[in-house]
C-alpha positions in Angstrom: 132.5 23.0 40.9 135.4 21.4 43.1 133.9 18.6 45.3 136.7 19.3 48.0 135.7 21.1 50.8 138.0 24.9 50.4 140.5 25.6 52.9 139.2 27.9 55.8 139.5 28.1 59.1 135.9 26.4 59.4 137.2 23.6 57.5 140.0 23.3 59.3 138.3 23.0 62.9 135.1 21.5 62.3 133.9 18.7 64.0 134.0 15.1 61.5 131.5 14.4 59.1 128.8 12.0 59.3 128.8 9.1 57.2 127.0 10.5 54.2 125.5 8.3 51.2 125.4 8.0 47.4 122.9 6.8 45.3 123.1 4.2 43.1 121.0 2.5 40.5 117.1 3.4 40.5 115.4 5.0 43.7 112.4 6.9 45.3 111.6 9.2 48.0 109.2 11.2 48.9 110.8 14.6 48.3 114.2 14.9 46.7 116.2 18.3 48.2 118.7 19.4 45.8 121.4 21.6 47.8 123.1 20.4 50.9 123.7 23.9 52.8 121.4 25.0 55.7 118.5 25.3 54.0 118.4 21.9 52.9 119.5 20.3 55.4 117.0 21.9 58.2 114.5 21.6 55.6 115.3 17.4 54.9 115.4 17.7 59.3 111.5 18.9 59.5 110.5 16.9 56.7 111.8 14.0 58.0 110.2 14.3 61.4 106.7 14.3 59.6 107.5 10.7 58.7 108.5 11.6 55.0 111.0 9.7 53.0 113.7 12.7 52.3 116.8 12.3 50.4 118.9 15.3 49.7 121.3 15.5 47.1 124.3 17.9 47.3 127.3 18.0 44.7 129.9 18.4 46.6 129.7 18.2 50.3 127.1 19.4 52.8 128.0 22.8 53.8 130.4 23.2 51.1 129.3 26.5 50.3 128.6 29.6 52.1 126.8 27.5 55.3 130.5 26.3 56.0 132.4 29.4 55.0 130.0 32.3 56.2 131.3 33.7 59.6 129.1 31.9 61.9 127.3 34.6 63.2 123.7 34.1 64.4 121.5 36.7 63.5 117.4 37.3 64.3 115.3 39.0 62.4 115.8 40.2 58.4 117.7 43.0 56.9 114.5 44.8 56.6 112.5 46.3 59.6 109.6 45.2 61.3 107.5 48.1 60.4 108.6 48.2 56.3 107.7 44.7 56.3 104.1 45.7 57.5 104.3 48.1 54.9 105.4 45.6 51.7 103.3 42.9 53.0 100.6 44.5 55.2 100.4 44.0 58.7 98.8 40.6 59.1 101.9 39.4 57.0 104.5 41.7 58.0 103.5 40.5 61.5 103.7 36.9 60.8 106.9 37.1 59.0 108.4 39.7 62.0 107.4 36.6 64.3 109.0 33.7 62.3 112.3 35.6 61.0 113.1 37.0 64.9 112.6 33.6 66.6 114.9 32.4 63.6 117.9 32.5 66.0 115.8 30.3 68.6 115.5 27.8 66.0 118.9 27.2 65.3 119.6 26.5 69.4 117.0 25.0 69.9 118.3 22.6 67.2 121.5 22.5 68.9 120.3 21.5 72.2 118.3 18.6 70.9 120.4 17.2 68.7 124.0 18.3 70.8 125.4 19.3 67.6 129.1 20.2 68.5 129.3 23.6 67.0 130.9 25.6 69.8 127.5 27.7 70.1 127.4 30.4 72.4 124.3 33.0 73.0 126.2 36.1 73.8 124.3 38.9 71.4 124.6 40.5 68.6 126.1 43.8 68.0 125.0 46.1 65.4 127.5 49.3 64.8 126.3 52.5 63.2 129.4 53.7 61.2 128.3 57.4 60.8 125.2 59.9 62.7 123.4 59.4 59.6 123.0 55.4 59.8 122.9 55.7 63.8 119.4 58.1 63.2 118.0 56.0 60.3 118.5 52.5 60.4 119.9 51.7 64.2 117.3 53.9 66.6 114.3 52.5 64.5 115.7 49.0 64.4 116.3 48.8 68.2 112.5 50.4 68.8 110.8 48.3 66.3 112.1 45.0 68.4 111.7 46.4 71.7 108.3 47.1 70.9 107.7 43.9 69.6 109.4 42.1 73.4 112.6 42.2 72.6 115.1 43.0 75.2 117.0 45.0 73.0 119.3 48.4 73.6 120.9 51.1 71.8 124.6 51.9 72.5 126.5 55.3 72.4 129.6 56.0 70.9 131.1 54.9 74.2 129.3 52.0 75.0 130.1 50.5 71.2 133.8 51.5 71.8 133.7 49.4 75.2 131.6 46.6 74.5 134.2 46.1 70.7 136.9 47.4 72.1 137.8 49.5 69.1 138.2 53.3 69.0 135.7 56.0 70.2 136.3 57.4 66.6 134.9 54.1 64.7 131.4 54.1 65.4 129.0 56.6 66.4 126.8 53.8 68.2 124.9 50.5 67.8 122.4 48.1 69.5 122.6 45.0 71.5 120.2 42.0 70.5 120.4 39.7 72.8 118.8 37.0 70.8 122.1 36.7 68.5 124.7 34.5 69.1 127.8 32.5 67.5 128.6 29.4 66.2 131.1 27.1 63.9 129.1 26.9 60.4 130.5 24.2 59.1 130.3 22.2 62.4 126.6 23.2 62.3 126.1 22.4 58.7 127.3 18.7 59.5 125.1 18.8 62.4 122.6 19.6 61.0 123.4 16.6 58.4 123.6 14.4 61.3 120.7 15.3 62.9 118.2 14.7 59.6 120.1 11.1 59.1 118.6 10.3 63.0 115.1 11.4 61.8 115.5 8.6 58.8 116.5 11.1 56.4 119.0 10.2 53.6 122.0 12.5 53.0 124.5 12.3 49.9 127.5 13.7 49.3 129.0 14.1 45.2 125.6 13.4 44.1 125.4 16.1 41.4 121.8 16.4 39.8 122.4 16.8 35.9 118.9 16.9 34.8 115.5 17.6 36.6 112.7 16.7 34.5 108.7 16.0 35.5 107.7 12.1 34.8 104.0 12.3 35.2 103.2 12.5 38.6 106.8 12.9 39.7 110.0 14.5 39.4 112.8 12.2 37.8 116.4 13.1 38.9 119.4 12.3 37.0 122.8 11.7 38.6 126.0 10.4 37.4 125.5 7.2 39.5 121.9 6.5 38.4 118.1 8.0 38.8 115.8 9.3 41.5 112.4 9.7 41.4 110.5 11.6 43.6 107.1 13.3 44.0 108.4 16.5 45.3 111.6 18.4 44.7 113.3 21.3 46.3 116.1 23.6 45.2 117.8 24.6 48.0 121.4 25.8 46.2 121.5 29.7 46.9 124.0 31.8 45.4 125.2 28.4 43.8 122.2 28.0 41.8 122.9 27.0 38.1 120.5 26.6 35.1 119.2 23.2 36.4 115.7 24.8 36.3 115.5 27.5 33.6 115.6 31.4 34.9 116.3 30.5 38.5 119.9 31.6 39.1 118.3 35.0 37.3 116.9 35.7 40.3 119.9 36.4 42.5 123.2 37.8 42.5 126.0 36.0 43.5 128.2 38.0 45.9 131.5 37.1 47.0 132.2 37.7 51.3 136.4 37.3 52.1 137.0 36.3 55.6 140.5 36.4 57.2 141.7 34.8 60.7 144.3 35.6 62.9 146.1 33.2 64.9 144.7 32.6 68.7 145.3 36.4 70.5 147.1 36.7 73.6 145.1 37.3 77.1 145.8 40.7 77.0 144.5 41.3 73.6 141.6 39.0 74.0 140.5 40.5 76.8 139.8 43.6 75.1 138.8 43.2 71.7 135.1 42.2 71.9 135.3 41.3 75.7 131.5 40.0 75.9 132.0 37.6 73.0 129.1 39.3 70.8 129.2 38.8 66.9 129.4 42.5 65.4 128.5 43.5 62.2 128.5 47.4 61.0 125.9 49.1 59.0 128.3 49.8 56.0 126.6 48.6 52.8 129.3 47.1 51.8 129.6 45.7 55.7 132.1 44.6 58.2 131.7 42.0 60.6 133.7 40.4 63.1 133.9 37.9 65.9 136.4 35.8 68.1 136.3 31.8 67.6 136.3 29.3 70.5 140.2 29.4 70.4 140.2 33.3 70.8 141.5 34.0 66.5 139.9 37.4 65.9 138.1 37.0 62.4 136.8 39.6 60.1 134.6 39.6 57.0 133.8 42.0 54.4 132.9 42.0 50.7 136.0 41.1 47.5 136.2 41.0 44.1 137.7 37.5 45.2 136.0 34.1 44.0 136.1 30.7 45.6 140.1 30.4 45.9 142.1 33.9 47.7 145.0 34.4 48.1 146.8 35.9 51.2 147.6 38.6 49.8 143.7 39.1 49.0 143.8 40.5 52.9 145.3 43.2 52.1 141.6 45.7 52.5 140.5 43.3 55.7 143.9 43.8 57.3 143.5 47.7 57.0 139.9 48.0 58.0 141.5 46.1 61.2 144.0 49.0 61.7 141.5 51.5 61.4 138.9 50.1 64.2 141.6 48.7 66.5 145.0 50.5 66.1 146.7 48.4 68.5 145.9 45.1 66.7 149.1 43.4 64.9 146.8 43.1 61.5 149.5 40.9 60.2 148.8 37.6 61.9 146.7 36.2 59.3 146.5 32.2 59.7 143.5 32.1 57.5 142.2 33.6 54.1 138.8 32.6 52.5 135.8 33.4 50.5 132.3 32.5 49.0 129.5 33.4 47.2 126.0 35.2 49.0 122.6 35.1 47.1 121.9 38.5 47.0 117.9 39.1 45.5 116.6 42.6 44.9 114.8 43.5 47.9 117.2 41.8 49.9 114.7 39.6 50.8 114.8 35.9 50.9 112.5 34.4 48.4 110.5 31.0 48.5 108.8 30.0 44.9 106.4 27.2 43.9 108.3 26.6 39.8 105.6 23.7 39.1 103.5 21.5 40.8 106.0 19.9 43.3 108.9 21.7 42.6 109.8 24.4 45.5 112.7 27.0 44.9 114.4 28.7 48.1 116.7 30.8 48.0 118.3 34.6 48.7 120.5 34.1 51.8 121.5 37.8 51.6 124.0 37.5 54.1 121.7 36.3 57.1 122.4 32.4 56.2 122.8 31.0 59.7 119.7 31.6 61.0 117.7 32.6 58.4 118.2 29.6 56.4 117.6 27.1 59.7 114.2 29.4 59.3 113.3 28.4 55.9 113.5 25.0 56.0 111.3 24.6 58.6 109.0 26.7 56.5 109.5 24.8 52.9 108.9 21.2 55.1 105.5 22.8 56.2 104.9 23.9 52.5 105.6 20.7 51.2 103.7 18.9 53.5 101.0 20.2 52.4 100.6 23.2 54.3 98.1 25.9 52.2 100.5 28.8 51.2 98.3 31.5 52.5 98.9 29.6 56.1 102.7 29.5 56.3 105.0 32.5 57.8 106.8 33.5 55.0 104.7 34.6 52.1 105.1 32.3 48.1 106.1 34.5 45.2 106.9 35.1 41.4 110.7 34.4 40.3 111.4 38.3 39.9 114.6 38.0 38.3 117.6 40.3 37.7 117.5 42.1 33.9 120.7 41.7 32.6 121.9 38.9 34.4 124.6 38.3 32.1 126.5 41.7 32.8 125.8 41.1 36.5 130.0 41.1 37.5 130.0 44.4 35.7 127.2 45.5 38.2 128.5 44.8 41.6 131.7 46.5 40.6 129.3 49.5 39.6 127.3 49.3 42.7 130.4 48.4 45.1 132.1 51.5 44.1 128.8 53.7 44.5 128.5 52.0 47.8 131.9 52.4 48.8 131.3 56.2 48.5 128.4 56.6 50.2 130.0 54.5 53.2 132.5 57.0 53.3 130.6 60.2 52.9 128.0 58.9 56.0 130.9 57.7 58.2 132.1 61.5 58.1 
C-alpha cells in the first residue's frame, strides 16, 4: 500500500493536516487503534474523552482510504429498514439499533460544531431516487413510513417532485424521499478533523506507522512496527475494506468493492441553479447505485461502482460520463477535472459488523457504502465497548466473524454478481 495520499478532488481541496506522530522505540497505551479512517478516529475521539491513553496507528495517512475518497455524503440510518431490523434482531434490538444508526448523522455535526472542523458541512437532506415503479413500491414507500413513524420528518416525492428537486428528467426516476437528517461534507477534511479533534482530547495519532505483527503478550497486546513496539492492553482493528491478514480470517469477512467518482469543473450559474437546486446529496436505489452531489465550489460529482482499483484513469469515466447524459441531457458530461476510486467493505447482510477476536482485541468493520456517518456511529460504540461497557448494553449488537466461502475467487464474484445486478437494474427501471 502507497503511503501517499491518491489524487482526488478531496485531496486536492481539503483543509491541512494536523501534525501527526510516529512512534519510536518501546511504548504503551491504553488501547492501540489499528486503522486511521472514520472509524478509528471517532473511536480514538470517545475513547479519549474517557480519560484513556489512545494511540492509533494508521499506514499511510488518516483518511487515506475510502473516509477521504467516498463522496461525502451524510447518510442516517442503515441500508436495511427499521422494521427488518426488528425482524433479524427482535424488536428490543432492532429498536435500539433504529435509534443509534438514524441519529448517526447527528453525531457527525454535532462533532463538527464542537470541534469547528472545516469540512464545508452543510445539512440540506438527503435524497433517495427510486429508479423504476418496482423499487418506488418496495423499498422507497416503506422506507419513508418506517422513519416517519419513528419522528422523522421525512416525505416521499413523485416523479415530478424528484425531477424538480434533481433537476434531471421526468423520465429518470419514478420518485424518492426526502430525509432531512442527511447532509454533505468534504471527507477528507472531516477525516483530518476528526484527527485533530482526538489529538485535543490527548489522543495520539500516527501517520506511516504500519503494524506488521499483532501478537498477545500476557496481559496485553504487543504491536510491531517498523520504527519499534507498542504495547497495549486493548487493540482495535478499524481498517475496513483494507483489512489484510494481520489477524487470521478477518479480511474473509468482507468484500472489497471498488466506488469510481468523477468531478466536473465548477458549473456555471445557470447550470448550478438547476441541477440539484436545494443542495441535497442523492443516491438512487440501483443496486449497483448512483449518487451525486455539488461541492462547496459548485463541481457536480458523481459515483458509481468500477472494475477500477486504487489508481483510474480518465478514460475510466467513460460509464459515469454517460449515466450523466441519461439523467441530465443538457449536462456537458465532458468536463471532467477529477477521476478517482476506492475500495467499500461490503459484508453479507450488508450490515456493518462489530466482533470481540480475543480478550481485548475488537474488530469493526463493513462500511457498506454508508461510511460517513455510519462509521462516526461506530466508534462511539467500540469506545463504549472498550470501556468496559457489557455487550448486551451497547446499541449495536457483538457477533461471530461470518466470513465469505471462497474468498479467494471473490474478484470473480462481483463480476458475477455486478452483471446479475446490472440486469435487474435495467429490467425494474422499465
Amino acid at each position: 500500500m502507497s503511503s501517499s495520499l491518491p489524487a482526488s478532488l478531496w485531496a486536492a481541496t481539503a483543509s491541512p493536516p494536523p501534525d501527526y506522530s510516529t512512534p519510536a522505540g518501546t511504548e504503551r497505551c491504553d488501547v492501540a487503534i489499528i486503522g486511521g479512517g472514520f472509524t478509528g478516529l471517532s473511536a480514538a475521539l470517545h475513547l479519549a474523552k474517557r480519560g484513556l491513553g489512545v494511540t492509533v496507528l494508521e499506514a499511510a495517512e488518516p483518511g487515506w482510504g475510502a473516509s477521504g475518497r467516498n463522496g461525502g455524503q451524510v447518510i442516517a440510518g442503515l441500508k436495511h429498514n427499521p422494521d427488518n431490523l426488528n425482524e433479524t434482531f427482535g424488536p428490543e434490538t432492532g429498536e435500539r439499533i433504529s435509534t443509534a444508526m438514524g441519529a448517526a448523522a447527528d453525531l457527525v455535526f454535532a462533532l463538527i460544531d464542537e470541534y469547528r472542523i472545516a469540512c464545508h458541512a452543510t445539512r440540506t437532506g438527503w435524497i433517495q431516487a427510486a429508479h423504476g415503479p418496482r423499487p418506488y413500491d418496495d423499498l422507497v414507500v416503506p422506507r419513508c413510513r418506517q422513519w416517519q413513524a419513528r419522528g422523522v420528518a421525512a416525505r416521499l416525492l413523485d416523479k415530478s417532485e424528484v425531477a424538480a428537486l434533481v433537476g434531471s428528467t421526468p423520465q429518470a426516476y419514478h420518485g424518492g424521499w426526502l430525509d432531512p437528517r442527511g447532509g454533505l461534507l468534504q471527507p477528507l477534511s472531516y477525516a483530518r478533523g476528526l484527527a485533530a479533534a482526538a489529538m485535543a482530547e490527548g489522543a495520539r495519532v500516527c501517520a506511516s506507522s504500519k503494524v506488521e505483527t499483532l501478537a498477545r503478550a500476557g496481559d496485553h497486546w504487543r504491536l510491531s512496527l517498523a520504527q519499534g513496539e507498542l504495547t497495549a492492553k486493548q487493540v482495535i482493528l478499524a481498517t475496513n475494506a483494507y483489512t489484510d491478514a494481520l489477524w487470521p480470517g478477518l479480511a474473509r469477512t468482507v468484500i472489497p468493492v471498488s466506488s469510481f467518482q468523477v468531478a466536473t469543473a465548477p458549473l456555471d450559474a445557470a447550470t448550478r441553479a438547476c441541477i440539484i437546486p436545494g443542495g441535497q446529496g442523492v443516491t438512487d436505489t440501483r443496486r449497483l447505485l448512483l449518487y451525486f452531489r455539488l461541492d462547496h465550489e459548485g463541481r457536480f460529482i458523481m459515483g458509481g461502482r468500477s472494475p477500477v482499483d486504487d489508481n483510474p484513469a480518465r478514460s475510466d469515466a467513460a460509464p459515469l460520463q454517460a449515466a450523466i447524459r441519461r439523467i441530465f441531457p443538457g449536462f456537458d458530461a465532458r468536463m471532467i477535472d477529477y477521476v478517482w476510486s476506492g475500495k467499500v467493505a461490503i459484508t453479507k447482510d450488508t450490515l456493518p459488523h462489530l466482533h470481540m477476536l480475543a480478550p481485548g482485541l475488537i474488530a469493526a468493520l463493513g462500511c457498506n457504502g454508508r461510511g460517513v456517518a455510519m462509521c462516526t456511529m461506530m466508534g462511539k460504540i467500540i469506545a463504549e465497548l472498550a470501556s468496559g461497557t457489557a455487550p448486551r448494553d451497547l446499541a449495536f449488537p457483538v457477533t461471530a466473524p461470518n466470513p465469505f466461502v471462497l474468498h479467494e475467487f471473490r474478484k470473480l464474484g462481483v463480476f458475477a454478481m455486478s452483471q446479475y445486478y446490472r440486469l435487474l437494474d435495467w429490467l425494474e427501471s422499465r
